[in-house]
C-alpha positions as a printed Julia matrix, in Angstrom:
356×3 Matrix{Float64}:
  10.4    48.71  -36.29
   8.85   45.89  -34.16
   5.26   45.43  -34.89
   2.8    45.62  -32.0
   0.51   42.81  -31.97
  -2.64   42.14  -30.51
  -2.86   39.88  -28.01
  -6.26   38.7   -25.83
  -4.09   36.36  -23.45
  -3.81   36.17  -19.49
  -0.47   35.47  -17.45
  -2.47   32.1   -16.84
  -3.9    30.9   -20.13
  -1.67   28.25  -21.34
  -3.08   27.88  -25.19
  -1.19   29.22  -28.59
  -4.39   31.77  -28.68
  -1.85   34.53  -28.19
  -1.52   34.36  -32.02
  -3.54   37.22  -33.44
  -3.91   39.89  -36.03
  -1.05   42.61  -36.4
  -2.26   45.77  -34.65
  -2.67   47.64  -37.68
  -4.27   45.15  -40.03
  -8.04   45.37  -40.14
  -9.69   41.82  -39.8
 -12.01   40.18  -42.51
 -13.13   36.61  -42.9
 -10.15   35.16  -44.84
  -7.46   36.63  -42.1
  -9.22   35.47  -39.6
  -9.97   32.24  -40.77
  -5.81   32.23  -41.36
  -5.19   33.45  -37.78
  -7.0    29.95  -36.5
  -4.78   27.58  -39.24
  -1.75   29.32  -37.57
  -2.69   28.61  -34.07
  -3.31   24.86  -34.64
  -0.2    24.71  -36.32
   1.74   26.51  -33.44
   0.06   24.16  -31.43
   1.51   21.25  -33.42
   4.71   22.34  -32.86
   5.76   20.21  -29.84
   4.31   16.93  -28.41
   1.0    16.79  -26.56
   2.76   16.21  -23.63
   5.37   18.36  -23.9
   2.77   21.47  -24.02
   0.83   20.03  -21.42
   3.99   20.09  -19.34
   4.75   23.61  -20.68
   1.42   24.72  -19.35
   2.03   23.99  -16.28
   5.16   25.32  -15.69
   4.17   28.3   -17.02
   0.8    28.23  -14.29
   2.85   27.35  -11.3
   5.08   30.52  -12.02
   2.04   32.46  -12.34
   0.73   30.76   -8.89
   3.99   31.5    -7.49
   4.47   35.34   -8.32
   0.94   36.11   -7.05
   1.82   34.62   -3.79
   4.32   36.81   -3.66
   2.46   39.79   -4.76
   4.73   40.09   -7.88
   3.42   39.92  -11.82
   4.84   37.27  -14.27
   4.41   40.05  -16.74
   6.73   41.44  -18.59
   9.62   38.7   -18.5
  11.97   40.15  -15.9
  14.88   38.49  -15.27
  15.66   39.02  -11.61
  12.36   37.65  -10.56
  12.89   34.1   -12.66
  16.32   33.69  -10.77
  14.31   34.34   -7.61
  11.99   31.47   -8.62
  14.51   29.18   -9.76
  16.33   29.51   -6.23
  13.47   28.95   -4.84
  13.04   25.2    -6.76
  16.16   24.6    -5.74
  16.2    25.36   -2.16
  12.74   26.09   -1.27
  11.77   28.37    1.47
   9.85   27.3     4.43
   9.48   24.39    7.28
   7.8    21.32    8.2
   5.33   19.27    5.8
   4.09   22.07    3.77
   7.5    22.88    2.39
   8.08   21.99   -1.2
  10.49   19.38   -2.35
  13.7    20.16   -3.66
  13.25   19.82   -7.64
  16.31   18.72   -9.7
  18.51   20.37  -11.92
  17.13   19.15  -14.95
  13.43   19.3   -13.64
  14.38   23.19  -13.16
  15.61   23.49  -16.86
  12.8    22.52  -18.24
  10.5    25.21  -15.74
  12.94   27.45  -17.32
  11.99   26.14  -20.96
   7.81   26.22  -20.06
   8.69   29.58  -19.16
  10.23   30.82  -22.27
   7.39   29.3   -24.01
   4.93   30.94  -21.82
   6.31   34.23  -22.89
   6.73   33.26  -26.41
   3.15   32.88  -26.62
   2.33   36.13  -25.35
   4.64   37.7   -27.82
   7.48   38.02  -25.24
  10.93   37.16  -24.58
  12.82   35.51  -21.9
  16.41   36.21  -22.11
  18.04   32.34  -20.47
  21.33   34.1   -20.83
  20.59   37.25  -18.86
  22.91   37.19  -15.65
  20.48   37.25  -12.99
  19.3    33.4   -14.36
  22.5    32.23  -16.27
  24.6    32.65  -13.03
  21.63   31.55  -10.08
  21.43   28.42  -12.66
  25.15   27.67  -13.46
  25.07   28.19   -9.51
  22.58   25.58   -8.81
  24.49   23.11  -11.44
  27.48   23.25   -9.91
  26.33   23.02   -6.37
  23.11   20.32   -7.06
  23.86   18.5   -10.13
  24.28   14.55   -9.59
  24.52   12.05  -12.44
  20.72   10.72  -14.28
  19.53    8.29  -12.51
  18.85    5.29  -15.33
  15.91    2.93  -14.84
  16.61   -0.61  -15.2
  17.15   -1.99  -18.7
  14.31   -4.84  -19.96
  16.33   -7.31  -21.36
  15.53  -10.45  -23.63
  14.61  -12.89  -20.57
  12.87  -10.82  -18.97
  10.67   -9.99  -21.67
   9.9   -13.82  -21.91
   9.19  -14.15  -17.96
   6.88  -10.91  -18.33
   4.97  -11.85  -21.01
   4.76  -15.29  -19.77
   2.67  -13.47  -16.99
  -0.2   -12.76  -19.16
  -3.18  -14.38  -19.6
  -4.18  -15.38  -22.92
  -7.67  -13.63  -22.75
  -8.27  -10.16  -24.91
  -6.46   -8.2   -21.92
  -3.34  -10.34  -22.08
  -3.35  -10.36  -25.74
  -3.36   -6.5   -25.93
  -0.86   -6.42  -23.38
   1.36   -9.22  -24.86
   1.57   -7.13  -28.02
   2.05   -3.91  -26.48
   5.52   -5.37  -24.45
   6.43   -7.05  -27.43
   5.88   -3.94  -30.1
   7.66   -1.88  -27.3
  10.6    -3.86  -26.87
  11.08   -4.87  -30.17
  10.49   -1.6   -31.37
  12.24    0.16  -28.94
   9.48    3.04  -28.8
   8.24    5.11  -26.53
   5.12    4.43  -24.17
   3.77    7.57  -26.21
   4.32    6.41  -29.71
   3.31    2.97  -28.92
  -0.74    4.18  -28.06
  -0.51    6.97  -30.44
  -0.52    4.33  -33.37
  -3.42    3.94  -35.75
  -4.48    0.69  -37.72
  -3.7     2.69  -41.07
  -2.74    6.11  -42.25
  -4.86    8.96  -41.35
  -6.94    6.55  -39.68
  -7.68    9.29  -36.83
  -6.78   13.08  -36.41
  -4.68   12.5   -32.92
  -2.69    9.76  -34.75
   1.12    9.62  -34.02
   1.78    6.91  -36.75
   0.61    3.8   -38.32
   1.74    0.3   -38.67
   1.1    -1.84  -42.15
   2.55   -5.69  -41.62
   3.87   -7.61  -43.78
   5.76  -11.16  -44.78
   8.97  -10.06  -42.97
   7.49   -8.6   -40.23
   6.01   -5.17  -39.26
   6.85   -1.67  -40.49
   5.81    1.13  -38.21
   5.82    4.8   -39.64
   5.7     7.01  -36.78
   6.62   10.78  -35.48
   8.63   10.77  -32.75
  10.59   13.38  -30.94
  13.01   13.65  -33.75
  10.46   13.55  -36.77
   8.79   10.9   -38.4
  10.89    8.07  -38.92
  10.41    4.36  -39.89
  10.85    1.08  -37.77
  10.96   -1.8   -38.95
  10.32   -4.94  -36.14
  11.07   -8.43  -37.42
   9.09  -11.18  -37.09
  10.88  -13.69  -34.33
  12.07  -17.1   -33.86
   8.72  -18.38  -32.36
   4.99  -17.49  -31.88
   5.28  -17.3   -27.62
   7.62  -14.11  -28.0
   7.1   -12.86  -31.78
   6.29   -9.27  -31.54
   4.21   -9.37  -35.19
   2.53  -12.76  -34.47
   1.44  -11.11  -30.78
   0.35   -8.12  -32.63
  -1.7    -9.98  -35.02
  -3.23  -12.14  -32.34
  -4.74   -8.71  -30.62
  -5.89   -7.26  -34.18
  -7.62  -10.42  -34.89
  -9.23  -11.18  -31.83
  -9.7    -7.8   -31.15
 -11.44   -6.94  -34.38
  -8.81   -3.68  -34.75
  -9.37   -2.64  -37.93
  -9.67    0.67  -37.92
  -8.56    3.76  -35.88
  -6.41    3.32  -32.42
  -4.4    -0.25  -32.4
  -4.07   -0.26  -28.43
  -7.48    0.18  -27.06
  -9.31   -0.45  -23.75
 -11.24   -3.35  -23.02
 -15.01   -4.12  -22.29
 -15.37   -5.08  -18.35
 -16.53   -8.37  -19.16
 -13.36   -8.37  -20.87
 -15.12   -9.88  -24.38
 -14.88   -6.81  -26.29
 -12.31   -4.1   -27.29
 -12.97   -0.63  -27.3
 -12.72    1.97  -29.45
 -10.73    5.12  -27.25
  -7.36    4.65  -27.12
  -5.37    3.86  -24.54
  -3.59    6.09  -22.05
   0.22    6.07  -22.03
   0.04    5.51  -18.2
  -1.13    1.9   -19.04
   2.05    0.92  -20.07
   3.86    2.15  -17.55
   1.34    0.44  -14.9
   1.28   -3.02  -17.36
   5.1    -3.15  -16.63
   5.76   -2.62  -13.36
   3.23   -5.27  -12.77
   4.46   -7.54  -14.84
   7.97   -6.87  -13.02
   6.56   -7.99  -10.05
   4.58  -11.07  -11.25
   7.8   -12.27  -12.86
  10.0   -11.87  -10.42
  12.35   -9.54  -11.42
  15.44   -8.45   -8.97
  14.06  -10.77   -6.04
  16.49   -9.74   -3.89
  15.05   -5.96   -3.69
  11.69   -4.86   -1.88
   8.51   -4.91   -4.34
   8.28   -1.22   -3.33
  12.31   -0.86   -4.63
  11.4    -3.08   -7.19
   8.87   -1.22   -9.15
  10.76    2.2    -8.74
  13.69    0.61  -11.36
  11.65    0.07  -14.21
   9.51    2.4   -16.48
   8.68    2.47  -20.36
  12.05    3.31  -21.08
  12.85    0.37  -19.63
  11.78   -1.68  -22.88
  14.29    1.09  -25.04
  17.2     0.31  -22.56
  16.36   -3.69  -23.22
  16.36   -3.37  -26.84
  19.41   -0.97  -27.03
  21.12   -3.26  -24.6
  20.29   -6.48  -25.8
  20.5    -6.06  -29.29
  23.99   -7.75  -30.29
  24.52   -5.6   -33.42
  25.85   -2.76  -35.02
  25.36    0.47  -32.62
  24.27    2.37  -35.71
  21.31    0.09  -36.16
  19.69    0.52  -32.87
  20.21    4.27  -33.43
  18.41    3.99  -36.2
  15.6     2.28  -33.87
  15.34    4.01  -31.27
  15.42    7.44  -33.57
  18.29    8.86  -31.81
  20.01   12.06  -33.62
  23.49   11.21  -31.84
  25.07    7.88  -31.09
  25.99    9.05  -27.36
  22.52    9.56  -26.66
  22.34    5.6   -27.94
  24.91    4.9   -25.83
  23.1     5.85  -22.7
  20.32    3.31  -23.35
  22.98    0.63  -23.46
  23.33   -0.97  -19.84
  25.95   -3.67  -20.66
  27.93   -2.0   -23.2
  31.04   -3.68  -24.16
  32.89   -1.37  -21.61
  37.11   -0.65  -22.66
  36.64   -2.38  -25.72
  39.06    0.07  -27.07
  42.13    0.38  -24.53
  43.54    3.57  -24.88
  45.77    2.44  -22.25
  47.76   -0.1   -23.49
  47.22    1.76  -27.11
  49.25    4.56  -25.64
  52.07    1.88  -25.17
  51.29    1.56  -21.51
């Protein structure tokens, strides 16, 4: 028999508080002290981000069925293929229509929405008709192929870092490209590091360097996994020499590695960077090094992102493909494969191995 549960939460609170008590337990101390331990560890069950971006799915559906006089609760099917329609080919005219979203921006509404309902103890059946067919619908007619940004290759991590001044700002940034790249990590993972292990409670990893270079323990997407980043051939583009450099100079030596800077510019801070930083410190170091001249700055900028350094890495990297797997903590090589730019395209002719 399915056990009622109590639950305290609104179709627009976005927390794991929906975690409670069963009905017919009576509370004390200990169980409730139990029902917080299991909240923060539903909460730890997905990225910062990614329940960030979860909450908001799940409040613009809200939003969007009291416009419409309708009630996001229960889950009912008909009304999320109503709303995903809508995303697709919103209703309305002139400036204050909605943009078009895309198909995969729409899947992952769908997946905020199934974890809105999880937390309130509800279900969202994806593979009920009314949404299975409106989406396979929307695939078929909207789908186009991912649009890549450009890949950050070897060069043009020299001319980017060559950008940089060599004051405490340039040698925080310095290190970040070069960690990034080298590392092949995510603008996330590379501020969530700490100086050591356990250093703070937010910490997404830590990174302990030694002769051969750096080795970064870290929890990605897949888990935690290990990287290890090499020292390289000279001080202007080593990744661990950089890194030391900004410890050093930056007196890092506890807590957050990639911190903010004093105004005057003489001191680093101690709150940790934002991942948006990274994705700023790259585009305009794009533009100061002149990357793809022949395109608008405007055009210019739009290419490149913090997956650009993972593309560079994955794509520049002349080694075995189950190495930068490895790296970039891919489960699947075809996901690796993505990443890579300027693969070694019909390496393997089927063609002419068919006898043709």
């Amino acid at each position: 028999m399915t056990k009622e549960y109590i639950s305290r939460v609104s179709p627009e609170q976005d927390e794991t508080s929906g975690i409670d008590l069963p009905a017919h337990v009576a509370g004390s101390g200990v169980l409730d002290r139990l029902v917080d331990t299991a909240r923060d560890y539903a909460s730890a069950a997905a990225s910062d981000n990614t329940l960030k971006a979860y909450a908001k799915d799940w409040a613009h559906f809200a939003r969007w069925c009291r416009m419409r006089g309708a009630d996001p609760l229960p889950p009912s099917p008909e009304l999320v293929g109503l709303y995903i329609a809508d995303l697709a080919a919103p209703q309305g005219h002139g400036p204050t229509k909605p943009p078009a979203l895309s198909v995969a921006s729409i899947e992952r509404r769908l997946s905020g929405l199934g974890w809105g309902y999880a937390q309130r103890g509800l279900q969202l059946d994806r593979k009920d008709r009314h949404i299975a067919t409106v989406l396979a619908g929307i695939r078929r007619k909207h789908a186009r192929p991912p649009v890549q940004k450009e890949a950050i290759l070897a060069d043009d991590i020299r001319a980017m870092v060559a950008t940089l001044p060599h004051d405490l700002r340039g040698l925080r940034d310095r290190a970040i490209l070069l960690i990034g790249f080298a590392g092949g990590l995510r603008r996330s993972e590379i501020v969530s590091l700490d100086r050591h292990k356990d250093d703070t409670l937010d910490s997404g990893g830590w990174i302990d360097i030694l002769d051969g270079g750096a080795l970064v323990t870290l929890r990605g997407k897949t888990g935690w996994r290990e990287v290890e980043i090499g020292r390289g051939s000279s001080d202007q583009t080593c990744p661990v020499h950089a890194l030391e450099q900004w410890l050093h100079y930056g007196r890092i030596s506890f807590g957050p590695i990639f911190t903010g800077v004093t105004r005057d510019g003489k001191r680093a801070r101690e709150t940790r960077l934002n991942d948006k930083h990274i994705a700023r410190l790259i585009k305009a170091c794009v533009l100061d090094a002149g990357l793809r001249p022949d395109l608008p700055d405007a055009e210019r900028v739009k290419l490149y992102s913090g997956h650009s350094l993972r593309a560079g890495l994955a794509s520049s990297a002349e080694v075995d493909e189950r190495y930068v797997q490895k790296q970039l903590g891919h489960a699947s090589a075809e996901m690796t494969r993505r990443y890579q730019r300027r693969r070694d395209r019909f390496r393997v002719n089927l063609t002419k191995a068919a006898g043709l």
